[in-house]
DRENDO-1510 file (C-alpha; in Angstrom, 1 decimal, always signed):
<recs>
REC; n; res; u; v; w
REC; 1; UNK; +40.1; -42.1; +11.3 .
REC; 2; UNK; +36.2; -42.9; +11.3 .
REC; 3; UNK; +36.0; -39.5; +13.9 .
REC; 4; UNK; +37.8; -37.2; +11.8 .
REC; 5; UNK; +35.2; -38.0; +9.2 .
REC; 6; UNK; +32.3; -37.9; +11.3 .
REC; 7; UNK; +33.8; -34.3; +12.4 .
REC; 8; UNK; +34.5; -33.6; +9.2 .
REC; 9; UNK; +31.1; -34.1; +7.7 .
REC; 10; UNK; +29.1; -32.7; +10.8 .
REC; 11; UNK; +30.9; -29.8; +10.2 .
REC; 12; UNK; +29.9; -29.3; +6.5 .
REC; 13; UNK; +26.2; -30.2; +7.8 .
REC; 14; UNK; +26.4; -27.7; +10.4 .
REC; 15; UNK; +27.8; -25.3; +7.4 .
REC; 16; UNK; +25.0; -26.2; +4.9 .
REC; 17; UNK; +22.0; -25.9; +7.6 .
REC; 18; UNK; +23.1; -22.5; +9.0 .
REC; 19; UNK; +24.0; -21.6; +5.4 .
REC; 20; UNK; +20.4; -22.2; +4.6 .
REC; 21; UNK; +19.3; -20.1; +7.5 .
REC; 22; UNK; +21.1; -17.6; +6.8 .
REC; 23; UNK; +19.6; -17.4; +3.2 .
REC; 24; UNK; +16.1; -16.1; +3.7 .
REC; 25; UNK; +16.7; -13.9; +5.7 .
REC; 26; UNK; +19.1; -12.0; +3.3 .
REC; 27; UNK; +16.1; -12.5; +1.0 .
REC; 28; UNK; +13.5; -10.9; +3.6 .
REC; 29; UNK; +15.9; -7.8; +3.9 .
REC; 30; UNK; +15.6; -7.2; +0.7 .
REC; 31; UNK; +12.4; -7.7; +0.3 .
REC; 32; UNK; +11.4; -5.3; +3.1 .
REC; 33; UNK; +13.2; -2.5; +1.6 .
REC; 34; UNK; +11.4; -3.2; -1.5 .
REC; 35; UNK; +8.0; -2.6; +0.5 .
REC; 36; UNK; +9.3; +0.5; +2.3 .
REC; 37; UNK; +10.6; +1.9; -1.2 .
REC; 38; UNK; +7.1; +1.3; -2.2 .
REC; 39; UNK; +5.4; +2.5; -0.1 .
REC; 40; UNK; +7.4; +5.5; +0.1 .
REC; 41; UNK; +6.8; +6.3; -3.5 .
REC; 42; UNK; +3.4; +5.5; -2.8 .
REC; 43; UNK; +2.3; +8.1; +0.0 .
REC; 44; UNK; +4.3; +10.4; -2.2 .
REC; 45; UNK; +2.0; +10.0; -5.1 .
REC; 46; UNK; -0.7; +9.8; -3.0 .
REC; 47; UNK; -0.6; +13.0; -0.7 .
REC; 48; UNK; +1.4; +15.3; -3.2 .
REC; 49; UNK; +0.3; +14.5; -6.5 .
REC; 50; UNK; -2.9; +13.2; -5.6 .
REC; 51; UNK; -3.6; +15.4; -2.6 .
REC; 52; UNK; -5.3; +13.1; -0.1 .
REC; 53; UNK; -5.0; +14.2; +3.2 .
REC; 54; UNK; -2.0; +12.6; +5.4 .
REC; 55; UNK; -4.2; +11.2; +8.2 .
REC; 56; UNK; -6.6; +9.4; +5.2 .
REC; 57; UNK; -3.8; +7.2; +3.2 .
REC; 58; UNK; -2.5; +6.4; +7.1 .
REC; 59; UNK; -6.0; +5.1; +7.8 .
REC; 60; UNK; -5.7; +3.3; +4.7 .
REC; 61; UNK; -2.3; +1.9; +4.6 .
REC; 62; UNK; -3.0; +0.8; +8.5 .
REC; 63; UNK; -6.3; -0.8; +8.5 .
REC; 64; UNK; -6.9; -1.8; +5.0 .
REC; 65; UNK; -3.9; -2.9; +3.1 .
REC; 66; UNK; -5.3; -6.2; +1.7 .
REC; 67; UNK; -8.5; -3.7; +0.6 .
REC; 68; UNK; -5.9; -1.6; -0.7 .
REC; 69; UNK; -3.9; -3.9; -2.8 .
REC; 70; UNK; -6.7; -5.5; -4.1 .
REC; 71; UNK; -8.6; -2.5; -5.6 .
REC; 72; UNK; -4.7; -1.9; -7.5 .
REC; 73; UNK; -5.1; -5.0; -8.8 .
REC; 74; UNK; -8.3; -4.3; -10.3 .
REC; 75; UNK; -7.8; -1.3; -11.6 .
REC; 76; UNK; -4.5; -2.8; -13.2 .
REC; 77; UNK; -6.4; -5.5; -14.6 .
REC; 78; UNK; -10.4; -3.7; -15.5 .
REC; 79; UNK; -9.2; -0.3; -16.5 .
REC; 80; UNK; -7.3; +0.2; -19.6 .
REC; 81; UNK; -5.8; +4.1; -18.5 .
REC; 82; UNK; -4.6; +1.8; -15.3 .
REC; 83; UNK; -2.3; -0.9; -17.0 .
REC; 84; UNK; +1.0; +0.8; -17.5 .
REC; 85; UNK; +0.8; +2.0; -13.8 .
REC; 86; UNK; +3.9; +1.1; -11.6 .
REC; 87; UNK; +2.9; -0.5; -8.4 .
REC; 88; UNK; +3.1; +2.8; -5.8 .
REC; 89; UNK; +1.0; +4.5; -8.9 .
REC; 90; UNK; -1.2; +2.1; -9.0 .
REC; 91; UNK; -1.3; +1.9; -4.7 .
REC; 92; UNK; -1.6; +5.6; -4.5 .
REC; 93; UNK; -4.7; +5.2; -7.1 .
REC; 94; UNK; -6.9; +3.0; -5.0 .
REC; 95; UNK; -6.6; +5.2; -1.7 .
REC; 96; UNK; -7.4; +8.0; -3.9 .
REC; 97; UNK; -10.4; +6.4; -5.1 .
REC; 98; UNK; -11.2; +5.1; -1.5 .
REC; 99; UNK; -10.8; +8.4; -0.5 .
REC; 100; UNK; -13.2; +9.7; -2.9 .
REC; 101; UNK; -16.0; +7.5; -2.6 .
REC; 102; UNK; -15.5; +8.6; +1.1 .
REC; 103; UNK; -16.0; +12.2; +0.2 .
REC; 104; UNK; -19.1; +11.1; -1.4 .
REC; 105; UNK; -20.5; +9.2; +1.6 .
REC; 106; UNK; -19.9; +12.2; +3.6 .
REC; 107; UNK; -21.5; +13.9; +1.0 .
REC; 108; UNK; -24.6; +11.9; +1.0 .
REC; 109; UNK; -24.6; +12.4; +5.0 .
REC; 110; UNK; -23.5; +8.5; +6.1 .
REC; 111; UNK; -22.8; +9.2; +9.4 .
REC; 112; UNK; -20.1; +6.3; +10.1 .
REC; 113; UNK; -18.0; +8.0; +6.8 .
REC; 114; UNK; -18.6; +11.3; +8.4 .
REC; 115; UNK; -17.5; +10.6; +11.9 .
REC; 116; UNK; -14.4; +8.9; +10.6 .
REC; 117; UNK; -13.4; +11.7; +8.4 .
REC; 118; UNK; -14.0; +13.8; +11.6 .
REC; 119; UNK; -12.3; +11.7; +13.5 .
REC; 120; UNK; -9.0; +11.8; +11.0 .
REC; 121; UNK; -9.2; +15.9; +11.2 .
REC; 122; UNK; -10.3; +15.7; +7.2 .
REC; 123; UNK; -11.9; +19.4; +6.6 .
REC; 124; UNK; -15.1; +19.9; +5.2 .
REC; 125; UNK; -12.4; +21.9; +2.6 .
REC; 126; UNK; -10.7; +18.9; +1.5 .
REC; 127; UNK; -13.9; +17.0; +1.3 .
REC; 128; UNK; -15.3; +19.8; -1.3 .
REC; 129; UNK; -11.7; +20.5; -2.8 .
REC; 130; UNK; -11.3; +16.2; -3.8 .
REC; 131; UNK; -15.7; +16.5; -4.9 .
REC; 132; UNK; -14.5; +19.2; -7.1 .
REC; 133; UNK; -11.7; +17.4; -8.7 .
REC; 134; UNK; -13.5; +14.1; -8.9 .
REC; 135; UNK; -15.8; +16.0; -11.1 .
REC; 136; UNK; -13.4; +18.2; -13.3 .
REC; 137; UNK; -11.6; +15.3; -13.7 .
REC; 138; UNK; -14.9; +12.9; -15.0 .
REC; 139; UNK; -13.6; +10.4; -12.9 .
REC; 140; UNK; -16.0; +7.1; -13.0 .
REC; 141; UNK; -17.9; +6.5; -9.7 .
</recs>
């Protein structure tokens, strides 16, 4: 009698543990498919309406995420024409402005800015092209 209830109730153990495995990683699907919907929307905002070169928000996403996320934040949080942004809005925003500020250090003649834009295949064209913008536009520096 006392082994059918010890089966009985390592069974329901064995149910409740693997149960609770199985749990988070439900939740982690889901949660990377929210990232990859983001950043989908993201690099589409960011190369088509935004126009930054391919190779440039690659360089970004890749090597400086956290950079990245935090300047969003920011600019969520400091810039009033910022706060109704959705998050691949406000994503594609900060490697356009990163992007920018890189124009300008090639600009200036940095040479570590311009041997990574060279390096990334960024034009002189779509230096001048985003300089232009940035200054149609009135963007803050």
């Amino acid at each position: 009698m006392f082994e059918i209830i010890g089966i009985i109730a390592t069974i329901v153990i064995l149910y409740l543990v693997v149960k609770g495995f199985m749990r988070p990683s439900f939740q982690d699907v889901e949660a990377f498919e929210r990232n990859r919907q983001t950043g989908h929307e993201a690099r589409k905002i960011a190369i088509e309406d935004y126009e930054v070169p391919l190779a440039y928000y690659n360089y970004s996403v890749i090597n400086h995420m956290d950079r990245v996320k935090q300047c969003a934040l920011e600019m969520q949080e400091l810039s009033p024409q910022h706060y109704d942004y959705t998050w691949p809005r406000l994503l594609a925003s900060a490697v356009l402005f990163a992007f920018q500020n890189e124009c300008e250090l090639y600009q200036k003649g940095i040479q570590r800015t311009i041997e990574r834009l060279k390096s990334l295949a960024i034009s002189e064209d779509a230096i001048a092209h985003t300089l232009a913008k940035r200054e149609q536009a009135n963007c803050p520096k």
